[in-house]
C-alpha positions in Angstrom: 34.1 94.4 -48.6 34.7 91.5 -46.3 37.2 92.2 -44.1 40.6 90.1 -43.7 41.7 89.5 -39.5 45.2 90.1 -41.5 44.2 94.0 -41.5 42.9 93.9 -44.7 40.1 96.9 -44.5 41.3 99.2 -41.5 38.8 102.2 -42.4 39.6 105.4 -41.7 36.7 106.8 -39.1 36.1 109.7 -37.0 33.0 107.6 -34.9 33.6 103.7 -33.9 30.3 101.3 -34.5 29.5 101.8 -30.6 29.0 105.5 -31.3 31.6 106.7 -29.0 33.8 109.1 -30.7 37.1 107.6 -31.6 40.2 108.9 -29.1 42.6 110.3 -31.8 42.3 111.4 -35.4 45.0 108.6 -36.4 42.0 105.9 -36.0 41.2 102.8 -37.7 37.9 100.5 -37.3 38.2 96.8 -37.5 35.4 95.1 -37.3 32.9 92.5 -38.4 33.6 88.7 -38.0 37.4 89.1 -37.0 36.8 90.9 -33.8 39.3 89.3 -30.8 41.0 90.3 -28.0 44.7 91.7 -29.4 47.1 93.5 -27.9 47.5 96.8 -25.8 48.3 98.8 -28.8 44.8 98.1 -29.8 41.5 99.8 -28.0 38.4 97.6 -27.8 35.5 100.3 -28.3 32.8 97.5 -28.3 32.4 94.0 -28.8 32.1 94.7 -32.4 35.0 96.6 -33.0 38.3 96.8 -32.3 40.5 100.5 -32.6 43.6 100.6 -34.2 45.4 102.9 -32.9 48.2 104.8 -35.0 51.0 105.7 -32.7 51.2 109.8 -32.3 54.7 109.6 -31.9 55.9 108.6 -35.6 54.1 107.7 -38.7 55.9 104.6 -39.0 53.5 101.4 -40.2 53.1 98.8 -37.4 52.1 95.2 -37.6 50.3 93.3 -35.2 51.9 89.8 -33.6 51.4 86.8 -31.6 54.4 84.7 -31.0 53.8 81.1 -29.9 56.1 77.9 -30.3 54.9 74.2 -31.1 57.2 71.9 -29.0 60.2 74.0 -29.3 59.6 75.4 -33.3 58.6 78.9 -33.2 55.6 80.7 -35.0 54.3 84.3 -35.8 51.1 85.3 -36.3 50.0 88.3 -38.2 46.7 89.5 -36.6 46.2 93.3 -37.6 48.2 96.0 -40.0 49.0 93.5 -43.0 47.7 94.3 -46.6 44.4 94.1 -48.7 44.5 90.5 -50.4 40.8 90.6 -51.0 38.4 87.6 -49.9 39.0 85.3 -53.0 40.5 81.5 -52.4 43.8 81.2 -50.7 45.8 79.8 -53.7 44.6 83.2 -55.4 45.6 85.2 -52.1 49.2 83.8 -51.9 50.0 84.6 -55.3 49.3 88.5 -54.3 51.0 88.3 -51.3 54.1 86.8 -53.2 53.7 89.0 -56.2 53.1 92.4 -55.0 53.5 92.0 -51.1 56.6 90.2 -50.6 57.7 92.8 -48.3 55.4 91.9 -45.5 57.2 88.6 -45.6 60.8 90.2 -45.4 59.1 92.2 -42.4 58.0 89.4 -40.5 61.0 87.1 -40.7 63.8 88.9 -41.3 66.4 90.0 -38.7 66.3 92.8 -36.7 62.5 91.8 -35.8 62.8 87.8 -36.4 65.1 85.3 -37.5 65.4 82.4 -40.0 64.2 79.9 -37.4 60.4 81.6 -37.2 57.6 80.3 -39.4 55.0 83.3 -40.0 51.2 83.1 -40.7 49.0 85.7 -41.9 45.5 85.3 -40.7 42.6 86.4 -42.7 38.9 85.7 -43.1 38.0 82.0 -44.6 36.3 81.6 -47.9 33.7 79.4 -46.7 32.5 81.5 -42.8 31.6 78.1 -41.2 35.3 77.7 -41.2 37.6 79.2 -38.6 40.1 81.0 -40.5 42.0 81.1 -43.9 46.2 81.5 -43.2 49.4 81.6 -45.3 52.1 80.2 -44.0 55.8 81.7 -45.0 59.2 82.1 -43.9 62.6 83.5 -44.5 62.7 82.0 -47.8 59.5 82.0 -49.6 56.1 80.4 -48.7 54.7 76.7 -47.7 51.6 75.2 -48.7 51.0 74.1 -45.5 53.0 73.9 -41.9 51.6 71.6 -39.4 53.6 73.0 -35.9 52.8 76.8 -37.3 48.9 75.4 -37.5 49.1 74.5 -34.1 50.3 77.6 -33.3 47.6 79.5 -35.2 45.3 77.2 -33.4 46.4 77.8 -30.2 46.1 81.7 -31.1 43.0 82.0 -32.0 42.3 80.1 -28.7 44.1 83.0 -27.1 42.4 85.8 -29.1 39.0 84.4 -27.7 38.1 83.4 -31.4 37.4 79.5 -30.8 36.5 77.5 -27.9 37.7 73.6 -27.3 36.3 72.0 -30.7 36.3 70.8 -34.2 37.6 74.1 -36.5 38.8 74.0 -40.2 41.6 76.3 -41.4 41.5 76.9 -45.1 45.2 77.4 -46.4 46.7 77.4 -49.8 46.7 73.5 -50.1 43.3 72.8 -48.9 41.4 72.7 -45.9 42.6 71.3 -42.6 40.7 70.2 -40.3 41.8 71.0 -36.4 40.4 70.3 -32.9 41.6 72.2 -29.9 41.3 70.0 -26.8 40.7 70.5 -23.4 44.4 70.4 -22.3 44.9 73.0 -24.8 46.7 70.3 -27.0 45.8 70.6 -30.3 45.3 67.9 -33.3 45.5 69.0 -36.9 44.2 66.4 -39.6 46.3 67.3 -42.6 45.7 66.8 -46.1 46.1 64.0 -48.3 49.9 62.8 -47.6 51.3 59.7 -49.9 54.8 58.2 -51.1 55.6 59.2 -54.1 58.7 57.6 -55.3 60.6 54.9 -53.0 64.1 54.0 -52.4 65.7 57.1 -54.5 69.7 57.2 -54.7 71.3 60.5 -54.8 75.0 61.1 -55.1 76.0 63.9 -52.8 79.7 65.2 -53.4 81.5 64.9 -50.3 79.7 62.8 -48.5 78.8 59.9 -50.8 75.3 58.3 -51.5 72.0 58.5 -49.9 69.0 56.6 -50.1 65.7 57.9 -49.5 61.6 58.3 -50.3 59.9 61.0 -51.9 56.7 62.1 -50.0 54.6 64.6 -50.0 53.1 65.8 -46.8 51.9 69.4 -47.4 55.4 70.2 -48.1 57.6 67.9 -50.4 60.5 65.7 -48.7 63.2 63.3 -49.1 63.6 61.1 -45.7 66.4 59.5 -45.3 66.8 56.3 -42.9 70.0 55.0 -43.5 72.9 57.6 -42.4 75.6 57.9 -40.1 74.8 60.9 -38.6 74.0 61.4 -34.9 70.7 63.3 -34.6 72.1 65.4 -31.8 71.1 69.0 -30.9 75.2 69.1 -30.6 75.5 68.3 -33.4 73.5 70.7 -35.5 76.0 72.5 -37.9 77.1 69.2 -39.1 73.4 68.2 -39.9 72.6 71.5 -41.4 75.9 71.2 -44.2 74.7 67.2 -45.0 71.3 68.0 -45.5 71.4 71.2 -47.1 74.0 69.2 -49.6 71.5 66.6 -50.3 68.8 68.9 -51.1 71.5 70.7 -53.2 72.2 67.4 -55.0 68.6 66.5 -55.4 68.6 69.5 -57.5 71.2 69.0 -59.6 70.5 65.6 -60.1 67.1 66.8 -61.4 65.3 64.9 -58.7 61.9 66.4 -57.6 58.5 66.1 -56.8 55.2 65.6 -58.7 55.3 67.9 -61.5 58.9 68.9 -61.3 57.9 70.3 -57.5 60.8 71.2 -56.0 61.9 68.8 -52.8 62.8 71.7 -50.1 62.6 69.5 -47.0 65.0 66.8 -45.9 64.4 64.4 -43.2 66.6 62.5 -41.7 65.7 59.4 -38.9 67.2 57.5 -36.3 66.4 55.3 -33.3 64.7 57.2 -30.6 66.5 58.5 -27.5 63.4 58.0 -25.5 62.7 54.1 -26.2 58.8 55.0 -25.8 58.8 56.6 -28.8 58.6 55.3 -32.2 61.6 57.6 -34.5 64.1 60.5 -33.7 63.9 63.3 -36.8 66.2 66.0 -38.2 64.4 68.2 -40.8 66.1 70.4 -42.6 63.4 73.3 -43.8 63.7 75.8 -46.5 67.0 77.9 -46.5 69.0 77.1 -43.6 67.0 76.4 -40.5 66.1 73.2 -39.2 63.0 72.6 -37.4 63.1 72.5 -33.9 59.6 70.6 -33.5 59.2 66.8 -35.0 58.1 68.6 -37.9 53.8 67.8 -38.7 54.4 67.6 -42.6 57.6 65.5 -42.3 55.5 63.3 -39.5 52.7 63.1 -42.2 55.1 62.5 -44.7 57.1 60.0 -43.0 54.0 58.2 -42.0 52.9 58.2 -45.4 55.9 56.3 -46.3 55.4 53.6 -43.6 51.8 53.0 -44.8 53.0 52.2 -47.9 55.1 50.0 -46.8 53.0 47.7 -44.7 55.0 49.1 -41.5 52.0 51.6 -40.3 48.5 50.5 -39.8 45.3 53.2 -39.8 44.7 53.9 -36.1 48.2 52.4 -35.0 49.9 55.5 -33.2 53.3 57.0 -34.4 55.1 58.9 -31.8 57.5 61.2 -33.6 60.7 62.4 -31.8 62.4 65.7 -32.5 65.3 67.0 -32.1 64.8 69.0 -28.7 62.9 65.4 -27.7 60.0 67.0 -27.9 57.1 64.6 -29.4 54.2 64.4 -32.2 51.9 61.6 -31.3 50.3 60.6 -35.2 47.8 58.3 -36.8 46.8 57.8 -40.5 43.2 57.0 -42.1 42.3 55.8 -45.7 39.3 57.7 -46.3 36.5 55.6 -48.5 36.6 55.9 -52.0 40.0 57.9 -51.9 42.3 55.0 -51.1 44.4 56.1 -54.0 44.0 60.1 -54.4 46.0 59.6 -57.4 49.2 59.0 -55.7 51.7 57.3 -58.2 53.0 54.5 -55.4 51.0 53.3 -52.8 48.1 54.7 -51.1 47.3 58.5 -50.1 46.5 58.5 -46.3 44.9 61.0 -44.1 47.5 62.1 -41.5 46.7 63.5 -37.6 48.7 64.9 -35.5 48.7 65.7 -32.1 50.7 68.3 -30.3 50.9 72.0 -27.8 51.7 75.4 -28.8 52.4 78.2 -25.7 51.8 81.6 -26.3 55.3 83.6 -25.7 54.2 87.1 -27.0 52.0 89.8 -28.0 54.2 92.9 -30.0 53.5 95.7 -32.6 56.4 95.7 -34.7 57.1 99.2 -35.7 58.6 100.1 -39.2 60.3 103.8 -39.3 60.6 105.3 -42.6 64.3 106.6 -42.2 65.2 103.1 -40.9 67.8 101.6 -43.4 66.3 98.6 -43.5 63.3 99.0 -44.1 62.1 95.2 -45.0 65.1 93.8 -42.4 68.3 92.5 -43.0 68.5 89.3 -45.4 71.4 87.3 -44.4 
């Protein structure tokens, strides 16, 4: 069996591959490809394993961590203790994890051992081993195709783990492969997948705050950006962009207003003026359930580049410097790959999105799960 740097074949063994015998009977080999440096709940027996070891104390199940955050947006990565999803293709992977593994998820994200602000990624072996790693990207809510900040992040662990030097490295997720390079300055650029404009100028009628105009992009994630408003794009001024947004979104729904295919739009984006007059737009992205993202958001940069490309208003190469709303930046580009100037996009052309950002490293934990704990899978609020 191949195994998955998620924890998906911890064997049970009495002798590690180095031949030394292993230092408790509660002791679990990973090994193969996925070997790294992880945290000080884990013994390295040799560089081709890695111990596991099950804490003598309690029998409680323990996950393996790294916390990072992407200019300001938090993400957690699952490195060891998560379950078996097998080795198949990581649309097929997700659907297990969402259909009989949903707890993990819960685990992860929900209070007392995270909140509704942090994006988790499970990290597992790639499809294709040329590649650097396959990852699902979830949160308090449900799952996302694809999360630029949280690949930065899982760029930037892997970095950390010892697992990839400065370089080109694809990451397989659920909606394709995305191509990465970590640079020198320990910046990281992700080149996303196809991104396009998929309806323009939408109206939406949103009760108790009147009309909104906005596109419909897809990104990796599906949004509705919104230009023209009358809101101040203020950390200050937060709760009142949460309830405006999250009643949009609500709207959208009723309204029957969605993506390709009936795809639900779970993103809002809102824009202003820049604080900072050396950068191009200010955001306000409202993600899915009630968080907003504390980066410039990569999928809502792609997305809102997207948009300007079909409008004439971005040209290939041209850089777009995307604002947050901590004032952190995104610095992006677009390319029109040949012979896919159209990817099937019903208005305007599909574009190729890059985007260029840091993620720091603010932890290393074992989250521990007791089985008389009364809340077992956290606390869903």
């Amino acid at each position: 069996m191949t195994s998955g740097l998620a924890g998906a074949d911890f064997l049970p063994l009495g002798i590690a591959s180095s031949d030394k015998p292993c230092p408790s009977a509660n002791c679990f080999r990973f090994a193969g490809a996925n070997r790294a440096r992880i945290p000080a709940s884990v013994s390295v027996m040799s560089p081709l394993t890695i111990m596991y070891m099950v804490s003598p104390r309690s029998s409680s199940m323990q996950l393996q961590v790294i916390d990072s955050h992407t200019e300001g947006e938090p993400t957690r990565v699952v490195i060891g203790g998560g379950p078996d999803l097998g080795n198949g293709d990581l649309q097929g992977r997700l659907q297990q994890l969402r259909d009989q593994h949903d707890s993990l998820r819960k685990q992860v994200i929900f209070e007392p051992r995270g909140s509704e602000v942090i994006v988790g990624a499970l990290l597992g072996d790639p499809v294709d081993p040329v590649h650097a790693a396959g990852v699902i990207f979830f949160n308090d809510v449900g799952y996302l195709g694809m999360c630029g900040h949280g690949t930065i992040g899982v760029v930037t662990t892997l970095a950390h783990l010892g697992r990839i030097a400065p370089g080109k490295h694809a990451i397989e997720t659920p909606v394709g492969i995305v191509q990465t390079e970590l640079h020198g300055d320990g910046s990281v650029s992700v080149r996303n997948v196809p991104s396009y404009r998929y309806r323009e100028a939408v109206a939406v009628d949103v009760a108790g705050y009147g009309r909104f105009v906005g596109d419909i992009a897809w990104g990796g994630n599906w949004f509705f950006l919104v230009g023209e408003h009358a809101y101040n794009l203020s950390v200050a001024n937060r709760v009142e962009l949460v309830a405006v947004t999250t009643a949009i979104r609500r709207a959208l729904a009723d309204s029957g207003i969605a993506g390709a295919d009936g795809a639900v739009i779970d993103h809002i984006e809102l824009f202003s003026k820049p604080v900072d007059p050396s950068n191009s737009s200010r955001n306000f992205v409202l993600c899915p359930g009630a968080s907003f993202d504390r980066s410039p958001c990569g999928t809502g940069t792609s997305a809102k580049m997207a948009c300007m490309y079909a409008s004439g208003a971005l040209q290939p190469g041209v850089p777009w410097l995307q604002e947050g709303i901590l004032g952190t930046v995104f610095v992006g580009s677009v390319e029109v790959e040949a012979g896919k100037a159209d990817s099937g996009a019903p208005q305007g052309q599909s574009v190729i999105p890059t985007i260029t950002g840091h993620a720091w490293i603010t932890a290393e934990s074992t989250l521990l799960f007791d089985p008389s704990d009364p809340f077992p899978e956290g606390i869903a609020l």
